[in-house]
C-alpha positions in Angstrom: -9.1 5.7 0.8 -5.5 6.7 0.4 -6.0 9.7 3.1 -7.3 6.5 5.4 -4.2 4.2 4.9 -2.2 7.5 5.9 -4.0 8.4 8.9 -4.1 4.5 10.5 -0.7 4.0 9.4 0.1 7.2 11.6 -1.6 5.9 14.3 0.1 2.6 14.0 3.4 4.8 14.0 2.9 6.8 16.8 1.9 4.3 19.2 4.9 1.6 18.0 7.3 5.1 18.7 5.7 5.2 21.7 6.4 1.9 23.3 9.8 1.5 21.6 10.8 5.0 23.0 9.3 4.4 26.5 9.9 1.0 27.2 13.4 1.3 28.8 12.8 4.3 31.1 9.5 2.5 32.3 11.2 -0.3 33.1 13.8 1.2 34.6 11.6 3.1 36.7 8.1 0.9 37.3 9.6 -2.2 36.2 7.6 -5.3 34.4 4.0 -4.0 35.8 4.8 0.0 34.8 5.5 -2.1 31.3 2.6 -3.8 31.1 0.3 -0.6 32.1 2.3 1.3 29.4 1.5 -1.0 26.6 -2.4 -0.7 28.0 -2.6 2.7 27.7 -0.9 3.2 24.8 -3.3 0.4 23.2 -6.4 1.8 24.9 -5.6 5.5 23.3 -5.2 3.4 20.0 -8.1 1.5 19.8 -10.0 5.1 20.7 -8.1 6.8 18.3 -9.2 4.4 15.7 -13.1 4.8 16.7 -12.7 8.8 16.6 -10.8 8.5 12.7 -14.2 7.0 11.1 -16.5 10.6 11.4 -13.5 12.3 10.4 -12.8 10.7 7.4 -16.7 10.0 6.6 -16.3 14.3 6.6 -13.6 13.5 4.5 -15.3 10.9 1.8 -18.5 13.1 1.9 -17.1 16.2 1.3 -20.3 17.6 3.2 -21.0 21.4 5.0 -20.9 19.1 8.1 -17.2 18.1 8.1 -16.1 20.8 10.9 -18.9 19.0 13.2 -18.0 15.6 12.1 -14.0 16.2 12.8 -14.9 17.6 16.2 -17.2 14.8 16.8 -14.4 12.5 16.3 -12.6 14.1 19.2 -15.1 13.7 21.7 -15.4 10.4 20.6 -11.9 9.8 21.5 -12.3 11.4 25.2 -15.0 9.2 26.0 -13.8 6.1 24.7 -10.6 6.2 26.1 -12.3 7.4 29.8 -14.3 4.5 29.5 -11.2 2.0 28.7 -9.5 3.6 31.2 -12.5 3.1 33.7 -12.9 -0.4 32.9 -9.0 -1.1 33.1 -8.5 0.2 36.3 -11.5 -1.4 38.0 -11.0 -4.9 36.5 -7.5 -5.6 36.5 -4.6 -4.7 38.7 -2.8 -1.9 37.4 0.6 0.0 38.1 -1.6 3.4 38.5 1.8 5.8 38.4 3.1 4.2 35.1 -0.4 3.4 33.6 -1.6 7.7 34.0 1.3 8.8 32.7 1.8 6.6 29.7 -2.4 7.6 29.3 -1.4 11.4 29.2 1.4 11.1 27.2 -0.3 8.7 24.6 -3.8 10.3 24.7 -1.5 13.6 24.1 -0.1 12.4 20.8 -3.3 11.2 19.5 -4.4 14.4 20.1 -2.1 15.7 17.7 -2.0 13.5 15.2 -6.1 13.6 15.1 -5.6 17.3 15.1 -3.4 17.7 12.3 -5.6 15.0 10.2 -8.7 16.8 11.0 -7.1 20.4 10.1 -6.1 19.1 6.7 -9.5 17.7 6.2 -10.8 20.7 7.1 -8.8 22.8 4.9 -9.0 20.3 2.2 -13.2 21.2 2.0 -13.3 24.4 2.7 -9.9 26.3 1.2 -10.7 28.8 -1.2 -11.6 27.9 -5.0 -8.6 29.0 -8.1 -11.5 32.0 -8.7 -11.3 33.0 -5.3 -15.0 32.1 -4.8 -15.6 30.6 -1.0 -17.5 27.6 -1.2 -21.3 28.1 -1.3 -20.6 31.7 -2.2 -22.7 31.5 -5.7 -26.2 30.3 -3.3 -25.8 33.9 -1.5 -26.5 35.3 -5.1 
């Protein structure tokens, strides 16, 4: 539970750096609409973020041989939900395409590395090395 408040309070801190960092230059540059696309695609890489965290930390609650698969599950995840925002975004509402891209790269970018960081820990957490120096599941091969 605690490794859960971490990671979505991460999230939360990465995307509120992101829009307090970039909202000067993009409205300097792309004005109110480049702002408006910004704040989309910063919240569309959040919401996918969010979506992508739950089989990552359900490979983190269960401790199971499948939390490798489950962390890189939760990165596909993330690709296709935040294409299919992105998708439905563009095609339904009228968007300021230069700002709205780049704020998607640069957002979907630091997801990327926050998720990959979480899921590396998690990773590491299951399968690191026991005090006898024993690798997990060792003891079946005997």
């Amino acid at each position: 539970m605690k490794l859960a408040l971490i990671y979505v309070g991460t999230l939360f801190a990465v995307a509120t750096l992101a829009v307090l960092i970039g909202a000067s230059p993009t409205q300097a540059h792309w004005g109110p609409s480049g702002i408006e696309s910004m704040k989309f695609a910063v919240g569309m890489c959040l919401i996918a973020a969010f979506v992508a965290a739950i089989p990552a930390l359900m490979g983190a609650a269960l401790r199971s041989s499948q939390t490798p698969m489950l962390c890189l599950a939760g990165t596909v995840i993330r690709l296709l939900v935040t294409g299919m925002l992105a998708m439905g975004y563009q095609t339904f509402f009228t968007v300021h395409l230069r700002s709205f891209l780049f704020w998607l790269l640069i957002a979907y970018l630091a997801f990327l590395a926050v998720e990959t960081g979480f899921s590396v820990y998690i990773v590491r957490r299951r399968w690191s090395p026991s005090p006898t120096g024993r690798q997990p599941g060792a003891d079946a091969a005997r």
